[in-house]
VOSE-446861 format. One record per atom (N, C-alpha, C, O): residue number from 1; x, y, z. Coordinates in steps of 0.1 Angstrom, whole numbers, always signed. Layout:
N
+-----+-------+-------+-------+
| seq |     x |     y |     z |
+-----+-------+-------+-------+
| NUM |     X |     Y |     Z |
...
+-----+-------+-------+-------+
***
This chain:
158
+-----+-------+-------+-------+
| seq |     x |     y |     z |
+-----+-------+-------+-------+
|   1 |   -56 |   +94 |   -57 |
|   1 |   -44 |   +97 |   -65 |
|   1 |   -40 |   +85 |   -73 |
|   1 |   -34 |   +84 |   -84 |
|   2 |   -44 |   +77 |   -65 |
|   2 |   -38 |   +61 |   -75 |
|   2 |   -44 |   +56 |   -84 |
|   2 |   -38 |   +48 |   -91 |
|   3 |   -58 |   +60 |   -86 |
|   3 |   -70 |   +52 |   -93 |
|   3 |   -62 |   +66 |  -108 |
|   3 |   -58 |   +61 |  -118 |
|   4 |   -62 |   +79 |  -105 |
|   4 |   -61 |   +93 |  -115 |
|   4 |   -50 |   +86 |  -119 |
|   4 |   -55 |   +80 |  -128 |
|   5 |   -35 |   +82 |  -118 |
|   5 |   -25 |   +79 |  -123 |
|   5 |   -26 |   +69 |  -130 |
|   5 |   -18 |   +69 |  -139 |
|   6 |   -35 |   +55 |  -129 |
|   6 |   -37 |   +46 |  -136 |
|   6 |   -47 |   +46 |  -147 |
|   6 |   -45 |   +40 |  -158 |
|   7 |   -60 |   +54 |  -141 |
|   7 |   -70 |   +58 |  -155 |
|   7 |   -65 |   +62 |  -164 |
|   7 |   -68 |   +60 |  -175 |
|   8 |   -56 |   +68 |  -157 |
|   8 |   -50 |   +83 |  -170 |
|   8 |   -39 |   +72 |  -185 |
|   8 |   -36 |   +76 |  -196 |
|   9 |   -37 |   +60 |  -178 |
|   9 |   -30 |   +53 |  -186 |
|   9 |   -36 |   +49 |  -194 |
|   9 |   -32 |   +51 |  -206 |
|  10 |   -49 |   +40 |  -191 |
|  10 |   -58 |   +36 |  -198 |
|  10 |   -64 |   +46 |  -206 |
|  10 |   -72 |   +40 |  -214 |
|  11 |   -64 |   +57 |  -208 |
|  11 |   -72 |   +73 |  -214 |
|  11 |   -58 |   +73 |  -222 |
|  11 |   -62 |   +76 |  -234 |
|  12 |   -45 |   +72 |  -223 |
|  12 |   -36 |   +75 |  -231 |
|  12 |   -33 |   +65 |  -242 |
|  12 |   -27 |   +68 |  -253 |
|  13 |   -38 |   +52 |  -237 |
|  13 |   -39 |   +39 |  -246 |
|  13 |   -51 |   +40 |  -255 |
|  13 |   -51 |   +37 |  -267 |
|  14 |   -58 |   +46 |  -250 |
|  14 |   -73 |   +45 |  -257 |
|  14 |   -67 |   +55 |  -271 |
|  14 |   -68 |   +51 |  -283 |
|  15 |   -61 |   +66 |  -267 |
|  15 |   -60 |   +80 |  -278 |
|  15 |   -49 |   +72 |  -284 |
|  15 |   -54 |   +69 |  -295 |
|  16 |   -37 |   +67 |  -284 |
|  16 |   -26 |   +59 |  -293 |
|  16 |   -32 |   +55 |  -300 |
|  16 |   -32 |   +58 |  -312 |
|  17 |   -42 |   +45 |  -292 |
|  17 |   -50 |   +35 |  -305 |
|  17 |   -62 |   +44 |  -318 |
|  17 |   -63 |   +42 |  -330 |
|  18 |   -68 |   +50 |  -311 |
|  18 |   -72 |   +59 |  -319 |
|  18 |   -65 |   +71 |  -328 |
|  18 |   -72 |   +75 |  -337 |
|  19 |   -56 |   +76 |  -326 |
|  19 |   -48 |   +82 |  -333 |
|  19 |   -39 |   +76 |  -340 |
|  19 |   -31 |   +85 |  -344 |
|  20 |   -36 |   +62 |  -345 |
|  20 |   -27 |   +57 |  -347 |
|  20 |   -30 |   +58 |  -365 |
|  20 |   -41 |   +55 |  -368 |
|  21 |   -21 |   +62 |  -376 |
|  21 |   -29 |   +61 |  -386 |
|  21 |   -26 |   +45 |  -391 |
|  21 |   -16 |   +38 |  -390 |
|  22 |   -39 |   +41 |  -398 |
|  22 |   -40 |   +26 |  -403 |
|  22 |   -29 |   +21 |  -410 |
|  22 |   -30 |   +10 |  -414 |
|  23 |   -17 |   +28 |  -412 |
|  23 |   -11 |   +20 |  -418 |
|  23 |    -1 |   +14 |  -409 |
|  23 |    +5 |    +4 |  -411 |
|  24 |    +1 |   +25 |  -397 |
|  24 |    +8 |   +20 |  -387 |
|  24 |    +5 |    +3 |  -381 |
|  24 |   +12 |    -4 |  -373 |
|  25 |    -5 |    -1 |  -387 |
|  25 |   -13 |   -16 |  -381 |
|  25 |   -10 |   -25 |  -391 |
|  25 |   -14 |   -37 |  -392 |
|  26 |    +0 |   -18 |  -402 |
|  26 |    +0 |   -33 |  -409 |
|  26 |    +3 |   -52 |  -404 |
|  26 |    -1 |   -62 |  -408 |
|  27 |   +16 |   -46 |  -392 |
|  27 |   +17 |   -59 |  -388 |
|  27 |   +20 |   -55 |  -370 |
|  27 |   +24 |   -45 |  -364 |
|  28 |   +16 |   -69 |  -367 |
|  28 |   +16 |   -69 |  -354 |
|  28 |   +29 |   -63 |  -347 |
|  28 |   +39 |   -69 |  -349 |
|  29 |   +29 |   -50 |  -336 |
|  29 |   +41 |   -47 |  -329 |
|  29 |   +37 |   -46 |  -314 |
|  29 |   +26 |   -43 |  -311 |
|  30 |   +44 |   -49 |  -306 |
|  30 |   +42 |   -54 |  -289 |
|  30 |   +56 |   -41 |  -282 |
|  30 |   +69 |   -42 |  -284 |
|  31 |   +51 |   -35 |  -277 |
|  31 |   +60 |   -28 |  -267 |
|  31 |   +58 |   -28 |  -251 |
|  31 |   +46 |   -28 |  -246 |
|  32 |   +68 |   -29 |  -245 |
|  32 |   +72 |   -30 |  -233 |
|  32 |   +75 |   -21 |  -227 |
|  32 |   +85 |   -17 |  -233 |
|  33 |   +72 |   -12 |  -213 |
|  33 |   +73 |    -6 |  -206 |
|  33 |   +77 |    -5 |  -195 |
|  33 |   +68 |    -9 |  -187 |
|  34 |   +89 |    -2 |  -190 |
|  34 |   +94 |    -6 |  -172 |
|  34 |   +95 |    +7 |  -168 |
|  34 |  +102 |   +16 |  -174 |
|  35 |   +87 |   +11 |  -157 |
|  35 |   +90 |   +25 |  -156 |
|  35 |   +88 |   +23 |  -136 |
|  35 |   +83 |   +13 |  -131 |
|  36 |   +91 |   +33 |  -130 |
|  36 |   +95 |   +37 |  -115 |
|  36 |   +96 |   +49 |  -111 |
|  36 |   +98 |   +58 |  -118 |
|  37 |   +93 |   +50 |   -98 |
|  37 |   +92 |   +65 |   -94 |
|  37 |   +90 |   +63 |   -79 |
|  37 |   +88 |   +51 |   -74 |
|  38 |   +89 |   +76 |   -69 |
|  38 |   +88 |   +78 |   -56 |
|  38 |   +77 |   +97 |   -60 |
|  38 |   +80 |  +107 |   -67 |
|  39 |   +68 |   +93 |   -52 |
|  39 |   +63 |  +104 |   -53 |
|  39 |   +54 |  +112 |   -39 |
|  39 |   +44 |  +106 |   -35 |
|  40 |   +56 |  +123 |   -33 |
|  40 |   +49 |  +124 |   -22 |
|  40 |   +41 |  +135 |   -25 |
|  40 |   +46 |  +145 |   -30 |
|  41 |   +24 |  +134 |   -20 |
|  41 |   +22 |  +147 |   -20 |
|  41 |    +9 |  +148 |    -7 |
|  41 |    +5 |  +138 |    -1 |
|  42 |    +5 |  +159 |    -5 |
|  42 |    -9 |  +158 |    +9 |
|  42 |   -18 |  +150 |    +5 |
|  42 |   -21 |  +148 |    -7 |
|  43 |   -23 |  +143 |   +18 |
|  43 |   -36 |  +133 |   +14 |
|  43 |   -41 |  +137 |   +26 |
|  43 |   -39 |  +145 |   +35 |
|  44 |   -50 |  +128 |   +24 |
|  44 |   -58 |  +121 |   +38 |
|  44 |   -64 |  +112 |   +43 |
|  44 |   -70 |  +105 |   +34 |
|  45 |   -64 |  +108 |   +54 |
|  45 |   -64 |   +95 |   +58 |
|  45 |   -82 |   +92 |   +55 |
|  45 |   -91 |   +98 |   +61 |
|  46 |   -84 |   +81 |   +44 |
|  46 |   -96 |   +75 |   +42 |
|  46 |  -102 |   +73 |   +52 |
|  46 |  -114 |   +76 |   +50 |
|  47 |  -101 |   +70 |   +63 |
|  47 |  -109 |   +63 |   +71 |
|  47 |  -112 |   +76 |   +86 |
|  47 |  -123 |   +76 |   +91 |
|  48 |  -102 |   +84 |   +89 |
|  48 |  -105 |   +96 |   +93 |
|  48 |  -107 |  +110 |   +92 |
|  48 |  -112 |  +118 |  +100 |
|  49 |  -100 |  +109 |   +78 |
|  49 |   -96 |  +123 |   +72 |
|  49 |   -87 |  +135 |   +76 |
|  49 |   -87 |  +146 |   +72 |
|  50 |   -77 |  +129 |   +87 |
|  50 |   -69 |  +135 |   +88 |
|  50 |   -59 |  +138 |   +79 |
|  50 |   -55 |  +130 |   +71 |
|  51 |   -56 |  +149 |   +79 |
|  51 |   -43 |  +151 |   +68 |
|  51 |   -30 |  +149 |   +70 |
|  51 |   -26 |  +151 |   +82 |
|  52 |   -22 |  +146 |   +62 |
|  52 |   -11 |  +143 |   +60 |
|  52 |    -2 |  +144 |   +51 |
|  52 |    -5 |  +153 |   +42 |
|  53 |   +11 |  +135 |   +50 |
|  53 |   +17 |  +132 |   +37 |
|  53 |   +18 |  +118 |   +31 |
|  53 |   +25 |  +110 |   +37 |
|  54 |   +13 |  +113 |   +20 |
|  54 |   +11 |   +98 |   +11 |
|  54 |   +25 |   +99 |    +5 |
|  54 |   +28 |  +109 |    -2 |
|  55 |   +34 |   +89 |    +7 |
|  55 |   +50 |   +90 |    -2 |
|  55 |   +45 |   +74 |    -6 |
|  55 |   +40 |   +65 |    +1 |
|  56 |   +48 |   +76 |   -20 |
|  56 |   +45 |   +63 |   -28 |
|  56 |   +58 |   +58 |   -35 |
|  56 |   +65 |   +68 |   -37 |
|  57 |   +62 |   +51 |   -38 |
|  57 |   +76 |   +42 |   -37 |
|  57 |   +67 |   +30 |   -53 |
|  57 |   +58 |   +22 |   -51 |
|  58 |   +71 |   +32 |   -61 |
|  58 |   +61 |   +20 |   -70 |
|  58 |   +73 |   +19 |   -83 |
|  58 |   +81 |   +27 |   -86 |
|  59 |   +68 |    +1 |   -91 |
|  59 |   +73 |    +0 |  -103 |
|  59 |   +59 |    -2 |  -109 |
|  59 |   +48 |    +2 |  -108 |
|  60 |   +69 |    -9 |  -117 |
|  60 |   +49 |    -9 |  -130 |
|  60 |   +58 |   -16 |  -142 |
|  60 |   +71 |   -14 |  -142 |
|  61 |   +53 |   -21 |  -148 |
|  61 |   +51 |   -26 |  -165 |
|  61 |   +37 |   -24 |  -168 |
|  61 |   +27 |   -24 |  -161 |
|  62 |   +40 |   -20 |  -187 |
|  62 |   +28 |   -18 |  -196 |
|  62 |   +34 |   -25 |  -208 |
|  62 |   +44 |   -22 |  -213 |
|  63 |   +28 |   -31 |  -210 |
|  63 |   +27 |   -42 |  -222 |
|  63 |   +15 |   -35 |  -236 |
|  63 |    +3 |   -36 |  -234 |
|  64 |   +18 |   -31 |  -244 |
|  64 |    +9 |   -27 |  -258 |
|  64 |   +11 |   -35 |  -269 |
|  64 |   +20 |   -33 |  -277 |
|  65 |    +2 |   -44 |  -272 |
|  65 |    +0 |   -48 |  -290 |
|  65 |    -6 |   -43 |  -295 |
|  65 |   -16 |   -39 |  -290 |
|  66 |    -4 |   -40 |  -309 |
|  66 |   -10 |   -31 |  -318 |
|  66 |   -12 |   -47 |  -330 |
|  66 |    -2 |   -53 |  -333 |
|  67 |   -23 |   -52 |  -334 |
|  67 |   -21 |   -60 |  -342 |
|  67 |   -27 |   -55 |  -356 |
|  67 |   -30 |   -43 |  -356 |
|  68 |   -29 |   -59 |  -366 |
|  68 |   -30 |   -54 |  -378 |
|  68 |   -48 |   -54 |  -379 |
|  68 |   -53 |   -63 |  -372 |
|  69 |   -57 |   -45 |  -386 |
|  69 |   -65 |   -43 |  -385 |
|  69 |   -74 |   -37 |  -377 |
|  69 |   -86 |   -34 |  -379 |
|  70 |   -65 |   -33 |  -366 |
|  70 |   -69 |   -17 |  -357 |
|  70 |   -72 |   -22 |  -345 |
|  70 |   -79 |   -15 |  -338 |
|  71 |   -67 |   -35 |  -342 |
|  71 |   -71 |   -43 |  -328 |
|  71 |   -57 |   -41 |  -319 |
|  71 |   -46 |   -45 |  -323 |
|  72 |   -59 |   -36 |  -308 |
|  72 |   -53 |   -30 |  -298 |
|  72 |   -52 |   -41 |  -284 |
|  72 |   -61 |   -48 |  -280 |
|  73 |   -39 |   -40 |  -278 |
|  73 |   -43 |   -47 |  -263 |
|  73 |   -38 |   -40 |  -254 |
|  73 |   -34 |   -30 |  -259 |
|  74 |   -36 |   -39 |  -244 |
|  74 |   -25 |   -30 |  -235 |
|  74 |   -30 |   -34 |  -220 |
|  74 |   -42 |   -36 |  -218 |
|  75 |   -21 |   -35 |  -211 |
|  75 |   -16 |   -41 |  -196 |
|  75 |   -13 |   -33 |  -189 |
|  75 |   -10 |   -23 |  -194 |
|  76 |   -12 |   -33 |  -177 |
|  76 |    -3 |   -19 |  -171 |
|  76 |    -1 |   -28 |  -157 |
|  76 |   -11 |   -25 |  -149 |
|  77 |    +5 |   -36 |  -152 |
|  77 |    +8 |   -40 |  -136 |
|  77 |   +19 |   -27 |  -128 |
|  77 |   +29 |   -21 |  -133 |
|  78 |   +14 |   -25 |  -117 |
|  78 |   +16 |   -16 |  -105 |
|  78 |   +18 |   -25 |   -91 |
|  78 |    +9 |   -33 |   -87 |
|  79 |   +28 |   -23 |   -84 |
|  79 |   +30 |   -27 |   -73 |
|  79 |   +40 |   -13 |   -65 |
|  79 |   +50 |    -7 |   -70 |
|  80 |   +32 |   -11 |   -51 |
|  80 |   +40 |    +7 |   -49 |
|  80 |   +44 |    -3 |   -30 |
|  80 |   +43 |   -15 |   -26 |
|  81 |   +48 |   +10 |   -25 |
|  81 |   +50 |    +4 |   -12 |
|  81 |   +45 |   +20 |    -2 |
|  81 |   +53 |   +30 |    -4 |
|  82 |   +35 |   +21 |    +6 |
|  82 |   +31 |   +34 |    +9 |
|  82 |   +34 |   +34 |   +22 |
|  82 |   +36 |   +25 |   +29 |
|  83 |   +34 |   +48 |   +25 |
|  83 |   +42 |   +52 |   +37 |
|  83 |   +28 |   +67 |   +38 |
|  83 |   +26 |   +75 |   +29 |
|  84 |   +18 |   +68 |   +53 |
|  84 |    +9 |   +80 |   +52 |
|  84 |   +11 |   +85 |   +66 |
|  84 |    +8 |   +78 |   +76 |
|  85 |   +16 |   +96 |   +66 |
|  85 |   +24 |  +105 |   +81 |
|  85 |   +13 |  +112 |   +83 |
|  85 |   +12 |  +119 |   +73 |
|  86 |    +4 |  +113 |   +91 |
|  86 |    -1 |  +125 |   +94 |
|  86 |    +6 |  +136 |  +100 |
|  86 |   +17 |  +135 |  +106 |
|  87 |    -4 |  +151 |   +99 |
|  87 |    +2 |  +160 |  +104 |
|  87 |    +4 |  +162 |  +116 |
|  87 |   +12 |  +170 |  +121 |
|  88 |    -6 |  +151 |  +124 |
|  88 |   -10 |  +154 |  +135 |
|  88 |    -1 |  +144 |  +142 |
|  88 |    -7 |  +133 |  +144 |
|  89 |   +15 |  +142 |  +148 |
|  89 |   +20 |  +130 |  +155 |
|  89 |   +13 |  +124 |  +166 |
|  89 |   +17 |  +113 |  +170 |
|  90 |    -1 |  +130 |  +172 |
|  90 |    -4 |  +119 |  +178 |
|  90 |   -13 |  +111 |  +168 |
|  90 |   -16 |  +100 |  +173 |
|  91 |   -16 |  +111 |  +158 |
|  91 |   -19 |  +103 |  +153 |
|  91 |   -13 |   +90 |  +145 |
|  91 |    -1 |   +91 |  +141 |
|  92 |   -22 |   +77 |  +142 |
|  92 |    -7 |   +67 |  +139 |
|  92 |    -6 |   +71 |  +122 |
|  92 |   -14 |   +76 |  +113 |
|  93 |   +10 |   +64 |  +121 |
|  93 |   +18 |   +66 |  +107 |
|  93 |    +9 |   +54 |   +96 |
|  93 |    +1 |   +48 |  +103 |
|  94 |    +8 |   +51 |   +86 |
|  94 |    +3 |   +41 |   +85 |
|  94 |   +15 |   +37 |   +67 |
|  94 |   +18 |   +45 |   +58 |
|  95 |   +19 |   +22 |   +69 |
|  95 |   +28 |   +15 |   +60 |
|  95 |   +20 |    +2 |   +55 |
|  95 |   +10 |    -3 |   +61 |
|  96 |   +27 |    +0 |   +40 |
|  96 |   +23 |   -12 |   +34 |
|  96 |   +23 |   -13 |   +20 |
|  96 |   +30 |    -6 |   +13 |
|  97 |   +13 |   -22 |   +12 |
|  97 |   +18 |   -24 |    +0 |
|  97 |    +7 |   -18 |    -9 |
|  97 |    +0 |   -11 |    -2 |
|  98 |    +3 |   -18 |   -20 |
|  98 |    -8 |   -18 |   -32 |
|  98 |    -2 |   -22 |   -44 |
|  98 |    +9 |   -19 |   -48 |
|  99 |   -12 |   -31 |   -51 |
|  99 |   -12 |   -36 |   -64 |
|  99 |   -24 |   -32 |   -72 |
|  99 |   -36 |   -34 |   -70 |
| 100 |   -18 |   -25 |   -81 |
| 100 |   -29 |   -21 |   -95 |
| 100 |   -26 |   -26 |  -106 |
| 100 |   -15 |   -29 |  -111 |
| 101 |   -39 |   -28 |  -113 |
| 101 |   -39 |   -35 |  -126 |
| 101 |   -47 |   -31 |  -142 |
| 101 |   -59 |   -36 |  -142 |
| 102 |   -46 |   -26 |  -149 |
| 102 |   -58 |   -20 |  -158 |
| 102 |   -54 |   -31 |  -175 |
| 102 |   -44 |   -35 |  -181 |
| 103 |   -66 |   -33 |  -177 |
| 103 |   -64 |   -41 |  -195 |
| 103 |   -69 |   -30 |  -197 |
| 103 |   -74 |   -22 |  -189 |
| 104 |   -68 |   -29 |  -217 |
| 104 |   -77 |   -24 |  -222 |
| 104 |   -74 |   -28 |  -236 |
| 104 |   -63 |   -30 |  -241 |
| 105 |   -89 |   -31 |  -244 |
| 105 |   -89 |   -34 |  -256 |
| 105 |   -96 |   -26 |  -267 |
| 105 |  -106 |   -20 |  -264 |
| 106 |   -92 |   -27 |  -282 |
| 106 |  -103 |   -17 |  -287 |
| 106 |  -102 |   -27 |  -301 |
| 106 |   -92 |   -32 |  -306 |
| 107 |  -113 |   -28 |  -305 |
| 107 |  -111 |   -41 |  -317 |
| 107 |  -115 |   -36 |  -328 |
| 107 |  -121 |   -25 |  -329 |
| 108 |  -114 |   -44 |  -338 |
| 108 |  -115 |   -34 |  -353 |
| 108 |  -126 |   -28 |  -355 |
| 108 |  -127 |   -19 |  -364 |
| 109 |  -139 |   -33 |  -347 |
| 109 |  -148 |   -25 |  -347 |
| 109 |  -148 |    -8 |  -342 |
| 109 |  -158 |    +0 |  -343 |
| 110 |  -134 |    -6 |  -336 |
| 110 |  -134 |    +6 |  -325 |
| 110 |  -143 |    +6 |  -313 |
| 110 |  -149 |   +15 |  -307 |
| 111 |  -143 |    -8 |  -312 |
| 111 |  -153 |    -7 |  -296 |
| 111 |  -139 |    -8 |  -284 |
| 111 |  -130 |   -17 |  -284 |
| 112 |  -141 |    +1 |  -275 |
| 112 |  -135 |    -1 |  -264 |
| 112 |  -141 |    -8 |  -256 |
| 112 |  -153 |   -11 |  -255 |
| 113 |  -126 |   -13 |  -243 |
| 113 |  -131 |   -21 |  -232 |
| 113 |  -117 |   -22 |  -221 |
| 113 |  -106 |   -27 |  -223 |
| 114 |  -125 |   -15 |  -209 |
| 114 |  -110 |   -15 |  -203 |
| 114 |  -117 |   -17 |  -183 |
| 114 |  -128 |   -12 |  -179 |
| 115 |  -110 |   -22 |  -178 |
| 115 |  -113 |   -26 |  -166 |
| 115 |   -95 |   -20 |  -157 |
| 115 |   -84 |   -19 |  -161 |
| 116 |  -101 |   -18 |  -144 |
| 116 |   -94 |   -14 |  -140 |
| 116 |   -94 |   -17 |  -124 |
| 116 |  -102 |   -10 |  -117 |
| 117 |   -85 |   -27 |  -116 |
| 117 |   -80 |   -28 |  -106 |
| 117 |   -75 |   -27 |   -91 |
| 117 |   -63 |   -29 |   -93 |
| 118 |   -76 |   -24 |   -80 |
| 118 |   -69 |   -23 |   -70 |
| 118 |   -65 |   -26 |   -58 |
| 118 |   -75 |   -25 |   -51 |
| 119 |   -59 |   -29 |   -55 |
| 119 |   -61 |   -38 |   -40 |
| 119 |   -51 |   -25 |   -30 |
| 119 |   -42 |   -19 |   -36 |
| 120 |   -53 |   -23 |   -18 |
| 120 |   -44 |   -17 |    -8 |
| 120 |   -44 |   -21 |    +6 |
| 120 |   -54 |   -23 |   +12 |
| 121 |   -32 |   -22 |   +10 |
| 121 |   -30 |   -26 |   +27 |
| 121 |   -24 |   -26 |   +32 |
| 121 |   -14 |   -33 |   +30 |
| 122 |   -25 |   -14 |   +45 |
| 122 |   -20 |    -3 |   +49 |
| 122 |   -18 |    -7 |   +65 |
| 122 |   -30 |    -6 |   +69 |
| 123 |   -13 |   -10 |   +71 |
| 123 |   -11 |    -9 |   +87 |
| 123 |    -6 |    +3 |   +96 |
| 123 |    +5 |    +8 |   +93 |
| 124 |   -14 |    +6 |  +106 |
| 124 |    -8 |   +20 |  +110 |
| 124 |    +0 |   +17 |  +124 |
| 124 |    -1 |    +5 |  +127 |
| 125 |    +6 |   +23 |  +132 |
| 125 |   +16 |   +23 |  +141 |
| 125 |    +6 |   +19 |  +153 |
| 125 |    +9 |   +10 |  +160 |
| 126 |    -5 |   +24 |  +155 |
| 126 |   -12 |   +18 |  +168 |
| 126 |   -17 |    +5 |  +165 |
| 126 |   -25 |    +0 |  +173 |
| 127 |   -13 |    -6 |  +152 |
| 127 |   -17 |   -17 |  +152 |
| 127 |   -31 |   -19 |  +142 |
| 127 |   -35 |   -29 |  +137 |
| 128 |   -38 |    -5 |  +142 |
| 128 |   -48 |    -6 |  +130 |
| 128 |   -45 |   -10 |  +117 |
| 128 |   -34 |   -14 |  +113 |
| 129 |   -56 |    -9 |  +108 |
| 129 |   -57 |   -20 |   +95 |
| 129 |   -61 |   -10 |   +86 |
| 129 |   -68 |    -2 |   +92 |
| 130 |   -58 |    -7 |   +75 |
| 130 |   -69 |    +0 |   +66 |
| 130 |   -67 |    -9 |   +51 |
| 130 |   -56 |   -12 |   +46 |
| 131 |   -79 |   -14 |   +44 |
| 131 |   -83 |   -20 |   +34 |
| 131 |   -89 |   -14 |   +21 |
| 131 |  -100 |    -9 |   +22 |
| 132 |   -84 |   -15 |   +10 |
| 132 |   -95 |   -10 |    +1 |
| 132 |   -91 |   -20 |   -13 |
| 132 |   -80 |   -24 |   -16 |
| 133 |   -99 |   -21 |   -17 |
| 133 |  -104 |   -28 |   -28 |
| 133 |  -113 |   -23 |   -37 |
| 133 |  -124 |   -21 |   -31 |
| 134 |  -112 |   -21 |   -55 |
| 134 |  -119 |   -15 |   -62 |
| 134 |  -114 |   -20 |   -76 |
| 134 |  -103 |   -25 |   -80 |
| 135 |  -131 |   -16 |   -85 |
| 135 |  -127 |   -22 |   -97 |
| 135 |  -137 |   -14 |  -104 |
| 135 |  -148 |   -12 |  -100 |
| 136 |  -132 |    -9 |  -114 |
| 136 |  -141 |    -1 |  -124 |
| 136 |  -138 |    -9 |  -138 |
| 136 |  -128 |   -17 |  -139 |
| 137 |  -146 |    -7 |  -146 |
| 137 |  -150 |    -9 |  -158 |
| 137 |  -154 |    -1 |  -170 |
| 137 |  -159 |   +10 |  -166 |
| 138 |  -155 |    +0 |  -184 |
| 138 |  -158 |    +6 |  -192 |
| 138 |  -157 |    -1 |  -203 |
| 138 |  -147 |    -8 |  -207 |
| 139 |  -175 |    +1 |  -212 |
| 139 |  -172 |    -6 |  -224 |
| 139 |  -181 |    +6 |  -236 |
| 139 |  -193 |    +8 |  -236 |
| 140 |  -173 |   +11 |  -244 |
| 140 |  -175 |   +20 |  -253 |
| 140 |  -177 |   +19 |  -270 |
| 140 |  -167 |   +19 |  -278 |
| 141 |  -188 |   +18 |  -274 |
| 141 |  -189 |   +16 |  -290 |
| 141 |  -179 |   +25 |  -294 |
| 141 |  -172 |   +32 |  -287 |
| 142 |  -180 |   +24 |  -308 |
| 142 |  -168 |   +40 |  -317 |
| 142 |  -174 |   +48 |  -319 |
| 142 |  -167 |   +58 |  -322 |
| 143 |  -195 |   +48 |  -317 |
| 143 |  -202 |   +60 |  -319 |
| 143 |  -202 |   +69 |  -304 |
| 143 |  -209 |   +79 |  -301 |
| 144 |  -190 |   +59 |  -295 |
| 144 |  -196 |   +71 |  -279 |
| 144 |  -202 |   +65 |  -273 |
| 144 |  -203 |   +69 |  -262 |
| 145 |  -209 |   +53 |  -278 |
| 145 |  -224 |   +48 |  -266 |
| 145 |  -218 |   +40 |  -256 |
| 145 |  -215 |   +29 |  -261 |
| 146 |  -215 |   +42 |  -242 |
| 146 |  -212 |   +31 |  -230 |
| 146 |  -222 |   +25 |  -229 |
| 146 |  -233 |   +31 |  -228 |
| 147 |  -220 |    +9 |  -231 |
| 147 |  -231 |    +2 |  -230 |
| 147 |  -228 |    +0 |  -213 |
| 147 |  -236 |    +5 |  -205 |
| 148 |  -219 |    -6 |  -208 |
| 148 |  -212 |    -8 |  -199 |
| 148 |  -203 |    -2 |  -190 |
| 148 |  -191 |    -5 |  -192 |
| 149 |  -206 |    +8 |  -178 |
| 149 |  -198 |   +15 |  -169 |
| 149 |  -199 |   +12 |  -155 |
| 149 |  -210 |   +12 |  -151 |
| 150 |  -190 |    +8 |  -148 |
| 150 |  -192 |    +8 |  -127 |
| 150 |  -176 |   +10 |  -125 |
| 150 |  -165 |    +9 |  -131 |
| 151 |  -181 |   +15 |  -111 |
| 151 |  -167 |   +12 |  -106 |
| 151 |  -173 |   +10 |   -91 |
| 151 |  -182 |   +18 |   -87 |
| 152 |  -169 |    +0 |   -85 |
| 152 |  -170 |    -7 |   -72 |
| 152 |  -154 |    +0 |   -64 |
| 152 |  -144 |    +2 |   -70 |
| 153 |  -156 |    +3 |   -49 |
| 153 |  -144 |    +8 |   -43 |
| 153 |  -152 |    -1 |   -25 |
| 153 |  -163 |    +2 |   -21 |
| 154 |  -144 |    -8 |   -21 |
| 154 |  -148 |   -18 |    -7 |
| 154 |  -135 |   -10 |    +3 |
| 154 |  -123 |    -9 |    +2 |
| 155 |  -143 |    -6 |   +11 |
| 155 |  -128 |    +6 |   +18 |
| 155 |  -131 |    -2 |   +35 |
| 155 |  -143 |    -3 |   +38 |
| 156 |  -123 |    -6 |   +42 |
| 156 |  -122 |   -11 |   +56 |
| 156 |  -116 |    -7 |   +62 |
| 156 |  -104 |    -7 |   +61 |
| 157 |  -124 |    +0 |   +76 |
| 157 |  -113 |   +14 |   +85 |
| 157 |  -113 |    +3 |   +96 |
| 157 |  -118 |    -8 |   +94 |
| 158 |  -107 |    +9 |  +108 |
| 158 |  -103 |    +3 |  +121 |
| 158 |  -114 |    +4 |  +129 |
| 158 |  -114 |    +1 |  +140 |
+-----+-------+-------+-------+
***
């Protein structure tokens, strides 16, 4: 759910920049973004797959330069605080933090380039650990061609 809500940023940056008409680039403009929210919906626990409920608690800033000549930058920092109930109470609750991060660039060539961030760490009520770490990538000519695609995800159960 966290990786979908942040891609989806970088996928909305990409189409701005691409739809933007050229004249909108005459001179350099920089916008700032503070945005927040609480959101809960069913998950499951990575490491057992038990089901539950994920309530996500997060701020965020996005940072956009548009500079003249169709060169694009954009930022997006994420910091949430998670809370995962299972359905099952004998099972443990699990609390803690995550930080997400995505760039993305597209330069007057229209080549894209966007990388994308995550760290999470979750402690659950019986004293367990849960870890994940991941990082994807994407690098796109203007004809479509990814020269460059991965996404790495390092998940650590109890």
């Amino acid at each position: 759910m966290r990786f979908r809500l942040l891609a989806g940023a970088t996928l909305v940056a990409l189409l701005v920049a691409l739809l933007t008409p050229m004249a909108a680039f005459a001179r350099a403009t920089t916008t700032t973004t503070h945005f927040s929210d609480t959101q809960s919906s069913p998950d499951v626990n990575p490491c057992t797959g038990v089901p539950g409920t994920l309530t996500e608690t997060f701020k965020g800033v996005t940072h956009t330069t548009e500079l003249p000549g169709g060169k694009f930058h954009e930022t997006t920092t994420v910091t949430e605080s998670i809370t995962f109930v299972p359905d099952d109470p004998s099972e443990p609750t699990f609390t803690g933090k995550a930080t997400f991060w995505d760039g993305a660039n597209l330069n007057k060539q229209n080549n894209f380039v966007a990388t994308f961030t995550g760290h999470v760490n979750v402690r659950g009520t019986d004293g367990s650990r849960i870890t994940e770490h991941f990082v994807a990538h994407i690098t796109m000519h203007a004809d479509g061609t990814v020269t460059v695609e991965f996404e790495t995800d390092r998940l650590s159960c109890p």
